[in-house]
N, C-alpha and C positions, 0 to 999 in steps of 0.2 A: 504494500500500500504506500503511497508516495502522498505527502501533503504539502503544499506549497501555502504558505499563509503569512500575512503581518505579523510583526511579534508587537501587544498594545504598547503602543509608546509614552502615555502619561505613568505608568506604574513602573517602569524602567527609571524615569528621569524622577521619578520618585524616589526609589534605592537609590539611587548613584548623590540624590542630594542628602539624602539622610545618613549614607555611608561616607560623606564627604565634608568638612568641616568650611572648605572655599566654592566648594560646588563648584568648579570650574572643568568639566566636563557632563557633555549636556547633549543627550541624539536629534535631533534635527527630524529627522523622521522616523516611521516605524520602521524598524529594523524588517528583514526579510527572513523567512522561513522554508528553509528546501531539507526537508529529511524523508527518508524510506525506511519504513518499518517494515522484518524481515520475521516471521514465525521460525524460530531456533530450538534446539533441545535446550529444554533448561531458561528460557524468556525469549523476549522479542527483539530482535536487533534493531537500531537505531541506527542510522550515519546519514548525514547530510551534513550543511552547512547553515551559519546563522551570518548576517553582516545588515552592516548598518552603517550609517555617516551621520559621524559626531563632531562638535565643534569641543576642542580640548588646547589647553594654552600650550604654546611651542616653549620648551624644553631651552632653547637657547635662546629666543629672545622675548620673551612673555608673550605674544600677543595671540590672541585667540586664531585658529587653525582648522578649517575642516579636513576630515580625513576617514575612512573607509576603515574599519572595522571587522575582519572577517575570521571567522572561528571553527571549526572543523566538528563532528558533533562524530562520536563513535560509543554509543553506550550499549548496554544492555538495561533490556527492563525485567524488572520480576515482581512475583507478589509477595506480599511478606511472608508468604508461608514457607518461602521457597526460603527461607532462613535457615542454618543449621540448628543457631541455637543462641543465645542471650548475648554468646563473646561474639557472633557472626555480625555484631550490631555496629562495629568500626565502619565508619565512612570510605566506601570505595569511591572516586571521580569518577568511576567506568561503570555502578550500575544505580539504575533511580528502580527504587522499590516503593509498589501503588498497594492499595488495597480494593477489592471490589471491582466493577468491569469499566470504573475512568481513571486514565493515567493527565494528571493534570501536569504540561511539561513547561508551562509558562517561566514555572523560578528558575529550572536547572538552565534554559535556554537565554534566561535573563546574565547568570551565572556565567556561562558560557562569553557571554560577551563582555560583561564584565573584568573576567579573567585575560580578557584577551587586549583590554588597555591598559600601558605603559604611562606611570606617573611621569617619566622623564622623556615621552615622544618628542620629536621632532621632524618636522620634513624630510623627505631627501634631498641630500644637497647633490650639487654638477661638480664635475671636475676641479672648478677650482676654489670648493668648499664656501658656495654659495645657498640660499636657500631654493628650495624649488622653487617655492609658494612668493615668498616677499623679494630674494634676489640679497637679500643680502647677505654682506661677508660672516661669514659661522665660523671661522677658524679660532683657533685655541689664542692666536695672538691676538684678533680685533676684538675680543672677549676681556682683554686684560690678564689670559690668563698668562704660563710660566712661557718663555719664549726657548726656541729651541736650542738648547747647548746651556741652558741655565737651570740652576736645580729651583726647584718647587719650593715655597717658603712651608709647606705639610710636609716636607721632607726633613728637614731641620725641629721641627715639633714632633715628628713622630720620631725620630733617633735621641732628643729629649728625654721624651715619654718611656723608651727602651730602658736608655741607662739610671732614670729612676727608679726602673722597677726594678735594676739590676742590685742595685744599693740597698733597697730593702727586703 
């Protein structure tokens, strides 16, 4: 059976603002839903994909970014009976366990793409470490950071930190 469906986008952007202290990642639209469920020995096979385009602040220079989201989906389903036994109750990523004849897959798929953004995203840059998106310079040096052939000023604080601990 193969399902192609919206994944609801206010209940998404709900979690991601309640699990997010700046809320600055936000889906734009309703993510999209392609999986085929497979009748297996032992539960139902799952595998499809989930994606979506979300705006989320770029990584190098703050500024709000859209970008494409996409998440591979390979589970198994079972019912709970299909449990060994009390300790069988650890959290597997690989199977979502329903009860009764509806498997509600809305959180593990929310989950899913959740999992699948990067607090420190950024665009891709062009060859000469530009942004895709805004064009500008992304290198380690227009950034202020340490320049090439010169040590890191975290380099000197963490061999600090070393030989403190070594003292005591």
């Amino acid at each position: 059976m193969k399902i192609e469906s919206p994944l609801p986008l206010e209940p998404l952007n709900e979690r991601l603002v309640k699990g997010s202290e700046s809320g600055q990642i936000v889906f734009e639209a309703a993510p999209f839903v392609t999986i085929t469920l497979t009748r297996m020995h032992g539960g139902i096979q799952v595998k499809g994909v989930v994606s979506g385009s979300c705006r989320q602040d770029c990584a190098s220079c703050a500024d709000p970014v859209s970008h494409e989201v996409v998440s591979n989906i390979d589970w198994m389903l079972q019912t709970a009976s299909d449990r060994a036994g009390p300790e069988d109750e650890i959290d597997d990523p690989g199977v979502v366990f329903y009860e009764g004849d509806h498997v509600d897959l809305e959180d593990p798929l929310q989950e899913a793409l959740i999992l699948g953004l990067s607090p420190f995203w950024h665009p891709p840059r062009d060859e000469h470490d530009r942004c895709a998106v805004c064009k500008r310079d992304c290198s380690v040096k227009a950034w202020g950071g340490a320049q090439e052939g010169t040590a890191s000023p975290f380099g000197a604080l963490l061999q600090g930190a070393i030989k403190s601990a070594r003292k005591s």
